[in-house]
N, C-alpha and C positions, 0 to 999 in steps of 0.2 A: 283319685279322691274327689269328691261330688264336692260341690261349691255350696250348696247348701240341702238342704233336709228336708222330708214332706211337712214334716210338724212346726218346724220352727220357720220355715225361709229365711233363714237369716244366714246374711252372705261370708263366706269365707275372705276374711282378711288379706288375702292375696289381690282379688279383686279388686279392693279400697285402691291398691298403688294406681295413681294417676298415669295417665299418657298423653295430657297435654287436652283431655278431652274425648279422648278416643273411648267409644262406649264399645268392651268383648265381653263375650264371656269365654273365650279361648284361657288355655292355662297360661298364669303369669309366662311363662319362658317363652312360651312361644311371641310375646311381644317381648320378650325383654333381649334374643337372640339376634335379632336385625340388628339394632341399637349395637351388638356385642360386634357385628360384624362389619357394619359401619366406623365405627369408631376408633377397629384395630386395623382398616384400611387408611384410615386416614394418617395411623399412628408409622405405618408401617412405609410411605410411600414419600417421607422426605426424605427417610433412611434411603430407599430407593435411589433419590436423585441425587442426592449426595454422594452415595459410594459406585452409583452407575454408571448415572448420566456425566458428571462433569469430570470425573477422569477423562472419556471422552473425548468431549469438548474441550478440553485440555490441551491432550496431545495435538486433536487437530489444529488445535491453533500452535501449535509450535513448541509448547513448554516442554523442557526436561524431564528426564523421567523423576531426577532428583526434587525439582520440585513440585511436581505432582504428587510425591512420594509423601512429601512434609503437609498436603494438605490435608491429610487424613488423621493430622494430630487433633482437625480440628472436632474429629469424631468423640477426645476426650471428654466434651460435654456428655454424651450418651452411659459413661461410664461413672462421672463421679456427680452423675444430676442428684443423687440424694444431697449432697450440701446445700441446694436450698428448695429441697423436697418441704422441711416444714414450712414453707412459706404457702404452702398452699392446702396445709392444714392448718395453719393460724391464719388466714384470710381468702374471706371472698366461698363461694359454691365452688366444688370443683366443674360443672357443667360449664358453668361460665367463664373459666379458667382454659378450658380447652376449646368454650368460641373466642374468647379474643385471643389464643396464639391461632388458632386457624387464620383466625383475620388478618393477624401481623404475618403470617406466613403467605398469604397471598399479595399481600404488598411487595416481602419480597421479591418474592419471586415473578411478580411483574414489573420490580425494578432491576433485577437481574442483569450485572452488567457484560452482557455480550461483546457491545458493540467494540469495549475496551478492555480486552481478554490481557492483548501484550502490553496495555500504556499503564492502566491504571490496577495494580498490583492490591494496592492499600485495600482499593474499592469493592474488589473481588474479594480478598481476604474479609473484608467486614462484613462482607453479604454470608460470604458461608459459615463464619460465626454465625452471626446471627441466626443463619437456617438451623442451623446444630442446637445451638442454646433453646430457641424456641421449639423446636423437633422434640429435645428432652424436656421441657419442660411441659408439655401438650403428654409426653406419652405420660409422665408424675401424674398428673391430672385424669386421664384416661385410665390406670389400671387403678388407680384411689375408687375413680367413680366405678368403675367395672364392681370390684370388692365392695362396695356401699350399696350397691343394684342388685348380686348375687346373694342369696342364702348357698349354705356349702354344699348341699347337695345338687345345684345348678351347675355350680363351678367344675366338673369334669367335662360337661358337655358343654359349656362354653366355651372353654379353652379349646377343644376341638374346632371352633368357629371360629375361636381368635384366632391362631394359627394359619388355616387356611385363607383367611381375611386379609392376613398381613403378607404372606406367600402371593397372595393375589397383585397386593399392592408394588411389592419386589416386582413383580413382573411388568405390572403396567409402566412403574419408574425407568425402569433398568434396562425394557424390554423396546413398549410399547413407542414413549417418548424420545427414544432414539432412531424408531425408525421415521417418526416423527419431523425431526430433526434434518433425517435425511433426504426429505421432499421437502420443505418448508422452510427449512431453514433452523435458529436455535432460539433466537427470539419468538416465534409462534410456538415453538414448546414450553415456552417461559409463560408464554400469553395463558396457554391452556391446562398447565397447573395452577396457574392465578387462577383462573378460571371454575376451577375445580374444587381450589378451596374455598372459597367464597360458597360454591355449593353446598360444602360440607358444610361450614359453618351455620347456612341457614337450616341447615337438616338436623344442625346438634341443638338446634335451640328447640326444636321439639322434641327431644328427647326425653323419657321420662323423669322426672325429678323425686330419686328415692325417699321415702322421711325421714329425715332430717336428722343425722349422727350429732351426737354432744357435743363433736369440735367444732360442730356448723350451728347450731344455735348462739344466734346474738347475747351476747351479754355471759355466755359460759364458753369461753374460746380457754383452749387448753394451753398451758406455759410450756413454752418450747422445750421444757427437760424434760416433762408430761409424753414427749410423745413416744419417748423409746423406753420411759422408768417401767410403762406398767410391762413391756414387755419383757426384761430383763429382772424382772422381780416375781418370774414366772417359774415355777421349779420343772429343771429340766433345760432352762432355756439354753445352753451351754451345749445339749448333746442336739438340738435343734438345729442349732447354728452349727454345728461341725457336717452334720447330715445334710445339707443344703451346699454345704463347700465340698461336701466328697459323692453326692449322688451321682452329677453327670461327668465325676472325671477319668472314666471308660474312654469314653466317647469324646471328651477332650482330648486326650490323647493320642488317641487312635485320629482324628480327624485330619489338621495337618498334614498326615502321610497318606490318605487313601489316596489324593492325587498324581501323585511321585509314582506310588503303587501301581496305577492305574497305564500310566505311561511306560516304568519300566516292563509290564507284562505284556507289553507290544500293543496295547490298544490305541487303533489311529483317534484324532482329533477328535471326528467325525464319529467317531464310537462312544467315546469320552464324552463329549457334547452330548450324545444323545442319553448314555445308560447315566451318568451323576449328574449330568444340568437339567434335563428333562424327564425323565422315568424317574428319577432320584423324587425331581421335588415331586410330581407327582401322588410319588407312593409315602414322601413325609407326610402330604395332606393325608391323602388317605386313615393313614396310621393316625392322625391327631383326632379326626373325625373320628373313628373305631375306639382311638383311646378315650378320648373325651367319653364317650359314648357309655365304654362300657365302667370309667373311673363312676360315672351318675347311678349306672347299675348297681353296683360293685360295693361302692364307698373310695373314698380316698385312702385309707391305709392299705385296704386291699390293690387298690389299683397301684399302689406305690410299689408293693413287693411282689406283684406278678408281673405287670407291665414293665416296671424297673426290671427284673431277672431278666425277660426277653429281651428287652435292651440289650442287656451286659451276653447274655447267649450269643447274641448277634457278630460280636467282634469274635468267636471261636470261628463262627464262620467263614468271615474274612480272613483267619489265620489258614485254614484248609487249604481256602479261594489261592493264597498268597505260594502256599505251598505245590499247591496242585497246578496254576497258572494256565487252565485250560476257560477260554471263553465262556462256556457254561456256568462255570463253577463263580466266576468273578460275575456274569454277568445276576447271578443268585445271590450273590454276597451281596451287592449293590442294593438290590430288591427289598431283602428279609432286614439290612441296617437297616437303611429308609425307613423303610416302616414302621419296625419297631423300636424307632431313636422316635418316630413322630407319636408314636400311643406314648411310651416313656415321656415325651415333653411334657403331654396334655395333663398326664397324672399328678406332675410334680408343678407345672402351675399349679395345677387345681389346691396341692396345699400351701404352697408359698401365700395364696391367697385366704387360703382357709386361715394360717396362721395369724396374720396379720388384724389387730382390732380394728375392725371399721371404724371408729373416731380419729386412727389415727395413720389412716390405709398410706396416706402419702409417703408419711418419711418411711415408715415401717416397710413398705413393697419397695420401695428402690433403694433404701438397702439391704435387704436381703437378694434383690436383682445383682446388686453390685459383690455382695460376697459370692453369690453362685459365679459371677463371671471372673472371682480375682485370680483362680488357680486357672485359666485358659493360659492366659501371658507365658506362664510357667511351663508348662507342659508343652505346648506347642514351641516355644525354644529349646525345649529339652528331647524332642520327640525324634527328630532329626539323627540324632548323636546317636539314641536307643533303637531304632532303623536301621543305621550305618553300620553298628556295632553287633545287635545282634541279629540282623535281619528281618525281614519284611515278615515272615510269618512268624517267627519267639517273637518279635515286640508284638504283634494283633496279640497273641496269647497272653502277655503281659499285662496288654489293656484292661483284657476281661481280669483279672486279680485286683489292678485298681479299683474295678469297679466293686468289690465286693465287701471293703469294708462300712460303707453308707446302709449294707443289709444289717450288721450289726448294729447297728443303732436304732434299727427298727423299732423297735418294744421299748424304746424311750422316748420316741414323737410321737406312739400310739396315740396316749393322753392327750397331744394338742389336736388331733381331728377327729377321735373321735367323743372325747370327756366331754364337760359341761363348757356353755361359750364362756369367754372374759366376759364377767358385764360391763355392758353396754355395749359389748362389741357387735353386737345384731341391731339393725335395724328397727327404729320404734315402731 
């Protein structure tokens, strides 16, 4: 679409969005996708360090397995951050919300107490609180502002970028900083995420600043009931919410076991390692990319029910894989999931986001985050029993029927991505 006209030159409204100064005429996305890919690096790489690096760090200093084990409750934050998601749509920009937890996150993390791994218990416990707390409350902030930045036809292919962005970030955490660690020591890896964030933080203050949603104009701040009423006063919104808790749980289920799977069919470590930790994630990006890619082509409802199908396709695969148990076959199960669990991700963000009023992106995106992750807990303790009982390939088989009632409900979320917006849910 041309930016403006022979007759009239008058500039396409797209243009107007500020960047802090930066004069293109490039199409909005293409500045608005850095920003996307930045910000889900940043989002993605305390989770990183938290479930990478200091296990770790952990053992090496001597801790139990048991209580290593207990530090991962402090992950709760990540899970129940909507209980004070409104606070960051009743105050404050969210831009600015995600530079001062970058800021506080680099403090910790250069105060990071190494030195006193075995003595000072309390110390260490409050620091990864507080990494946790602050981790979730940066990412509230970060996909608010993402959904206040994007119009909906953006959002397949940025989701393709966030994914990859935050995959990148897992690795640098998880990956990078441990080998890090291993020449230098743990305090110089401490040093250089301090280090890093502070980067971030001065890179998010130039970021673009969307105009201005209703909850963020002064003087018209929405009442904390305000932020979930208009969506639950929405017809339909009942079959919404049930499709959001039953679209990924194929792949919930199935998940859990591909490892076990993986093992029992004779593959050495070294195999393991290479075709699920590395080609695996690989080929998720890939697939988020392609999904993304083709949800922007496509539309979001379409991408929801083809992209979604291949998904659910994918675990008959691995039922074959499981049954067949020839290297080929598992090493293509591995492949074709990946992939098409990563286009399936990118599409169903892209409507989590759609759905959601930009005035009131915060509370509304994390919890519907937290409904899509509440049936994981469940399945994955149930998943085990349904492996044991009826075996490695009937449960893969199984998977796929889980996954197929979230199709039925199709023709009832059509309306919310592809009908008319909530007003005011677009950007002024």
């Amino acid at each position: 679409m041309a930016f403006c006209t022979a007759k009239t030159l008058v500039p396409h409204p797209a243009i107007l969005i500020s960047l802090d100064g930066w004069m293109s005429t490039t199409p909005p996305l293409r500045r608005k996708l850095p920003w996307v890919a930045l910000l889900y690096f940043a989002e993605g790489f305390p989770f990183g360090f938290v479930n990478e690096v200091i296990p770790v760090a952990l053992r090496r200093a001597g801790f139990r397995l048991e209580t290593i084990g207990l530090f991962h409750l402090t992950g709760l934050a990540w899970t129940y951050k909507f209980a004070w998601a409104p606070l960051v749509d009743l105050w404050g920009r969210r831009k600015y919300w995600i530079v001062g937890c970058q800021v506080l996150l680099a403090v910790l993390f250069g105060l990071f107490p190494w030195s006193g791994l075995t003595e000072a218990h309390w110390a260490l416990w409050a620091t990864v609180i507080g990494l946790t707390v602050l981790s979730a409350t940066q990412d509230i902030a970060i996909d608010a502002y993402s959904i206040q930045l994007l119009e909906a036809r953006e959002m397949g292919l940025a989701n393709g970028v966030r994914v990859t962005a935050y995959r990148v970030a897992l690795i640098v955490a998880g990956g990078a900083l441990v080998v890090l660690a291993g020449r230098w020591g743990w305090s110089v890896t401490s040093q250089v995420a301090a280090g890093l964030f502070v980067l971030l933080a001065l890179l998010t203050l130039r970021a673009p600043n969307p105009f201005a949603s209703r909850g963020e104009d002064a003087g018209d701040r929405p009442s904390a009931r305000a932020l979930l009423k208009g969506f639950f006063q929405r017809p339909g919104w009942y079959n919404v919410v049930a499709f959001i808790f039953l679209f990924k749980l194929g792949d919930q289920a199935m998940s859990p076991m591909k490892r076990p799977f993986l093992v029992d069919a004779g593959l050495t470590l070294a195999e393991i390692g290479f075709l699920q930790g590395t080609l695996g994630m690989l080929m998720t990006v890939a697939g988020a990319l392609v999904g993304g890619w083709l949800t922007s082509r496509w539309g979001i409802f379409a991408g929801l029910w083809q992209l979604g199908l291949l998904q659910a396709l994918s675990n008959l695969l691995y039922a074959y894989a499981a049954w067949d148990r020839t290297r080929a076959w598992v090493g293509t199960a591995i492949v074709v999931e990946e992939f098409t669990g990563g286009m399936g991700t990118a599409a169903f963000l892209a409507f989590l986001m759609a759905v959601c009023d930009k005035r009131y992106a915060a509370t509304q995106y994390a919890l519907l985050s937290a409904l899509f992750g509440l049936p994981r807990t469940l399945v994955s303790a149930l998943s085990g029993v349904g492996a044991a009982h009826l075996g490695y390939s009937p449960y893969f088989a199984v998977t796929f029927i889980l996954a197929l009632p979230a199709f039925a409900l199709l023709p009832f979320v059509r309306p919310w991505v592809t009908g008319p917006q909530v007003p005011g849910a677009t950007s002024r």
